[in-house]
N, C-alpha and C positions, 0 to 999 in steps of 0.2 A: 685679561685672564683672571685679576683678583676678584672682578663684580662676577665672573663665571662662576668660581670656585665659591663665593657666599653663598650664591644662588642656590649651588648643586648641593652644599654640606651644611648648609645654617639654615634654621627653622625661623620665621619671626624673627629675621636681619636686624629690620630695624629697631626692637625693642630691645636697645644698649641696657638698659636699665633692668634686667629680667637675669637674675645671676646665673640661670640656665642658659639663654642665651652668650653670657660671658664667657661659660666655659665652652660654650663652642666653638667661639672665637679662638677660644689660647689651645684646645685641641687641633682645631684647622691650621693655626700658625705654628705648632709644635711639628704635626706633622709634616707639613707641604717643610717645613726646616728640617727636618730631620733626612726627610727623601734627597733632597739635595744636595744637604753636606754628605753625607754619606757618600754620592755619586760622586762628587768632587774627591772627597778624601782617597778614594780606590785611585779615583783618576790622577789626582797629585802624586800619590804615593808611587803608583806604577812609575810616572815619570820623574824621579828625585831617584828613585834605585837603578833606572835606567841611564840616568845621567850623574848622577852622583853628586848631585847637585842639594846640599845641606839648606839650603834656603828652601826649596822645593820642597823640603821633607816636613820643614816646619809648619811651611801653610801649610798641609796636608793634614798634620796633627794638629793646625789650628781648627779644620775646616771637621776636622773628629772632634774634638773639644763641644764645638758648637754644635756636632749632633747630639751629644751627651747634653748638652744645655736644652736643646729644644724636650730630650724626653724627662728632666727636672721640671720644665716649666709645663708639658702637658699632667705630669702629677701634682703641681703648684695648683692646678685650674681646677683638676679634677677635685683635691682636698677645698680649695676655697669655695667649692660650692655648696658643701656639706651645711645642714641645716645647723642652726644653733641648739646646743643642749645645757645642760643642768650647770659642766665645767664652765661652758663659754656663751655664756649668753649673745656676747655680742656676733657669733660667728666665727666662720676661720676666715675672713675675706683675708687678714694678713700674712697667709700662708704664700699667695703671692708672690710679696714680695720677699718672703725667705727664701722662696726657690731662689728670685733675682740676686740673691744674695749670694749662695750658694755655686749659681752660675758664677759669679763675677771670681768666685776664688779657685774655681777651675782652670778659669781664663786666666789668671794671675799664675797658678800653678805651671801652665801649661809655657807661658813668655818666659817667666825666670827658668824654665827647664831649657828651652830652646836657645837663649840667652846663650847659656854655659855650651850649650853645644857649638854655637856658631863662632863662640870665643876660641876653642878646641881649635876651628878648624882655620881660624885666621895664623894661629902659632903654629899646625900645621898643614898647611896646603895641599892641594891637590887640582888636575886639572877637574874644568866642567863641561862637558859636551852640552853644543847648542845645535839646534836645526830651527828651521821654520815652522816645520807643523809643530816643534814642542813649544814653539813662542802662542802658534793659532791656538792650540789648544788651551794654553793659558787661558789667552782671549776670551774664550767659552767661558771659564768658568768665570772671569769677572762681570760676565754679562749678567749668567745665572745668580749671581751674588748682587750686585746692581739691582736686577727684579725684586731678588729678594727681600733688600733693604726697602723698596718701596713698597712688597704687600704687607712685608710686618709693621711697615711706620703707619699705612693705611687702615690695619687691624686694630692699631695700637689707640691710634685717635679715634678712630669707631668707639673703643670702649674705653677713653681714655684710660688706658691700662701704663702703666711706665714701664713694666717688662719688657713687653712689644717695642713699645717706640725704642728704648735699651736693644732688643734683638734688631732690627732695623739700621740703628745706628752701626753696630757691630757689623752687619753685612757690608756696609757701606768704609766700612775702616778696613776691613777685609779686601776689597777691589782695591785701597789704595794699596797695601802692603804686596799685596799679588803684581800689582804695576811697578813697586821696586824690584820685586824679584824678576822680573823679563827686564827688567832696566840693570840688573848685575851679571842676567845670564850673558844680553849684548856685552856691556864693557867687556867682561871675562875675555871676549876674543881678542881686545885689541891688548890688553895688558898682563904681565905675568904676577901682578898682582892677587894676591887672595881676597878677591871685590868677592866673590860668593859669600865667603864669610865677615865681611862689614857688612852686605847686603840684608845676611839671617839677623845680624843684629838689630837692624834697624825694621825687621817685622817681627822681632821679640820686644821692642821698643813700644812699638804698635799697641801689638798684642795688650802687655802689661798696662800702655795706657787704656787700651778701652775698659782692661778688668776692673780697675780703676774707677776708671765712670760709672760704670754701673756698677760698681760696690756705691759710690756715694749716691747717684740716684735709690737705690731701694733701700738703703741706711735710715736716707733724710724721713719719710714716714714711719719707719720704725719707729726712729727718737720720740717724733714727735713735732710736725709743722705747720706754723704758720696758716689759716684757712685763708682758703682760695678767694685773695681780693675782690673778684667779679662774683662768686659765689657768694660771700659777705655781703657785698650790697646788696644783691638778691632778696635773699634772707631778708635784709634792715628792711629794704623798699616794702617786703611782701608783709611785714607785721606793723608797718607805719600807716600801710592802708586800711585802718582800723580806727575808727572814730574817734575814739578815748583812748588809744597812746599818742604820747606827744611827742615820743624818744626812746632812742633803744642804747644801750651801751653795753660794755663785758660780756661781746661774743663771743663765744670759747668753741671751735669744731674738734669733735675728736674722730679720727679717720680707724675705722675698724678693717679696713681693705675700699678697693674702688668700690662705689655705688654703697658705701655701708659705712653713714655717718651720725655722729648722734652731737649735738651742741644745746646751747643753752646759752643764754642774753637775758639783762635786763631791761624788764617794759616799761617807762614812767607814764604814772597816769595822773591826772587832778587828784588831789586827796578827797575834794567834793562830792567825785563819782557816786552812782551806783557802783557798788563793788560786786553784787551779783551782775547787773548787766555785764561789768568790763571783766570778770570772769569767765563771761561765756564767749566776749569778742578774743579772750587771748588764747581761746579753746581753738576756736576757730582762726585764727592766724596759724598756730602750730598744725592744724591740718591743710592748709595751705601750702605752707610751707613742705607738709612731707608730699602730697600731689604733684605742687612743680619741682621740685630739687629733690626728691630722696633723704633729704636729712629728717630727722627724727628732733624735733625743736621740744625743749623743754624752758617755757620764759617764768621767771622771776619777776612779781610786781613789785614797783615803786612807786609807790604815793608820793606828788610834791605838789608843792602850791605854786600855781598858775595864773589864781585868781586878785592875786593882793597883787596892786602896784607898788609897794614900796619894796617887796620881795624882789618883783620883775625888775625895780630899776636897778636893786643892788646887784642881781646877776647879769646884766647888761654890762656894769661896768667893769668885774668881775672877768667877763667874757672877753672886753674890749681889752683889758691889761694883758690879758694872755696871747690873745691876738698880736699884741705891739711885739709882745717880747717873742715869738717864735708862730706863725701861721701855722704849724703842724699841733700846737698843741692843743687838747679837747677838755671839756668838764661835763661832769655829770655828778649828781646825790649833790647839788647845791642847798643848804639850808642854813637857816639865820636866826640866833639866840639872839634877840636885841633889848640892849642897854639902854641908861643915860652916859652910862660914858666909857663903854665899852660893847660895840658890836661885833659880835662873832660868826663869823663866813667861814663856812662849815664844807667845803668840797674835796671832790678827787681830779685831780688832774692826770692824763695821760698823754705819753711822753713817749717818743721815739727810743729804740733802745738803742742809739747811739747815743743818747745822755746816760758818761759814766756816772762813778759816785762823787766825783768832783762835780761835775756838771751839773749835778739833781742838787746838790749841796746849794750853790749858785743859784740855778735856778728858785729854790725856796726863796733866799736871803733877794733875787729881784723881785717874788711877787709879791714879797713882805712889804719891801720898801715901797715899791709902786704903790699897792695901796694903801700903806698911810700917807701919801701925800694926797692922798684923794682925801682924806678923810681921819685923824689922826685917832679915833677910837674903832678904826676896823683892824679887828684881830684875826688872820687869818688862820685857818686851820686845816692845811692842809695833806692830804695823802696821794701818793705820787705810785702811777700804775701804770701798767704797760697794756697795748693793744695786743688780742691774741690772736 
């Protein structure tokens, strides 16, 4: 039914990359979510008033909750696809993820409110009518919830969108929590206990954790993270194929919304070069790079020398010290003021950011030492950076 529903509502499917086509995507998943919860919420509702059954009532208004999320997140889609102007150059791709954001304090609002109610109802009690059909019916709706999770987690990775896969997930916490609730309507018969109300608890528990989740999923790009390790190397691979860079270093991505990124790295090249020719090769990597990936690459030259062996053997050894002392760590901007009795090694090292400021402290005072045993006029001079 999901490759139906593309078929029938998305123009040019496959062009993930086309922010027209995105919003089609998060319209189609907005709605086919919205048409659902909605059907479930009447349908919970009816049966939690008819059985009086507080757990019942709560998935009901979780199952509202998530209609109200799905019509945030088709105005999310609808706003991020807004061209860029004068205020925002870079677009509203981030708008996105404030909807997800938004969503996730509804859901949050919505658990601590049912919370208090199921608490209400464990202090005091009341009986709860069970039947069979009100169990099948249940059934139903975790099936529908079940599909669910699967065509937003499918929409979601189509465009890898984190909303989606976030709505997805959410369907999918939803069937469990609906599964405690016919697991407290059973107990209910055999014990005079108020299991209804630990029951509501623990789908307020749910609830609150998924708000949870997806407040920290769409947080983490707001802030500000990390670029995409397999996208990185893409990136390094697609500007190293370029005759005259010899290395790339201080890739920085900054995410404007999905498909809307703009980053910038440094290129090292021979100082030797033509610097018109390798200005035209690092022209042409940065279109490269926006043809296969989408990002918008802005490279920084670095002249170094390549050519002198007494350079190369000092960075060799340089390289090999760093190597002993930690395999993760890198160098790049190597250059050498040389003495009679003081040579000076001139680089930046990057360093994992689990080296605190004790550890970077350390780590200087071992590369110090190591290389004056190599050689007791190398002076190092080093700067300590992090990968971004």
């Amino acid at each position: 039914m999901t490759k139906a529903l593309i078929r029938l509502f998305i123009k040019n499917a496959e062009d993930t990359r086309s922010a027209a086509v995105r919003e089609q995507y998060g319209i189609l998943s907005g709605a086919v979510g919205l048409a659902c919860n909605l059907f479930l919420f009447a349908l919970k509702l009816t049966i939690g008033l008819v059985t009086g059954a507080i757990s019942i009532a709560a998935d009901a208004f979780n199952n509202l909750s998530d209609g109200l999320s799905c019509m945030i997140s088709i105005v999310g889609f609808k706003v991020a696809n807004r061209e860029p102007d004068e205020k925002h150059p870079f677009g509203y791709g981030r708008t996105e993820y404030i909807a997800g954001l938004i969503v996730s304090f509804i859901i949050l609002l919505v658990g601590f409110e049912f919370f208090k109610t199921s608490l209400d109802r464990i202090i005091h009690p009341s009986a709860v009518a069970f039947s069979a059909l009100l169990t099948g019916i249940l059934a139903v709706s975790m099936l529908v919830k079940l599909w669910m999770g699967l065509f937003n987690t499918t929409l979601g990775r189509r465009i890898d969108s984190p909303v989606l896969i976030a709505a997805g997930q959410d369907s999918r916490n939803d069937v469990i929590t609906t599964s405690v609730v016919v697991l407290g309507m059973v107990a209910g018969r055999f014990t005079p206990l108020p299991v209804d109300g630990y029951v509501g608890i623990l789908v307020a528990a749910f609830i609150i954790w998924s708000g949870i989740g997806i407040a920290r999923d769409t947080v983490a790009p707001l802030l500000g993270e990390a670029a995409d390790p397999v996208m990185a190397k893409n990136i390094e691979h697609i500007v190293l194929d370029s005759e005259h860079i010899v290395g790339v270093h201080d890739l920085i991505v900054h995410n404007y919304g999905a498909g809307r990124a703009l980053a910038s790295l440094h290129a090292e090249v021979p100082s030797d070069s033509n610097f018109v020719a390798v200005h035209e090769e690092i022209d042409e990597a940065e279109k490269r790079v926006w043809q296969q990936t989408g990002v918008y690459l802005v490279i920084h030259m670095d002249p170094i020398d390549v050519n002198d062996e007494h350079i190369n053997a000092l960075r060799e050894q340089v390289d090999g010290v760093l190597r002993g002392i930690d395999e993760k760590l890198s160098m790049h901007d190597f250059r050498v003021v040389d003495g009679e009795r003081q040579i000076n090694l001139i680089f930046d090292v990057v360093v994992p950011f689990s080296y605190d400021d004790e550890g970077k402290r350390r780590l200087l005072m071992t590369i110090y030492d190591d290389l004056k045993a190599i050689d007791q006029r190398f002076n190092p001079v080093v700067t300590l950076d992090h990968a971004m």
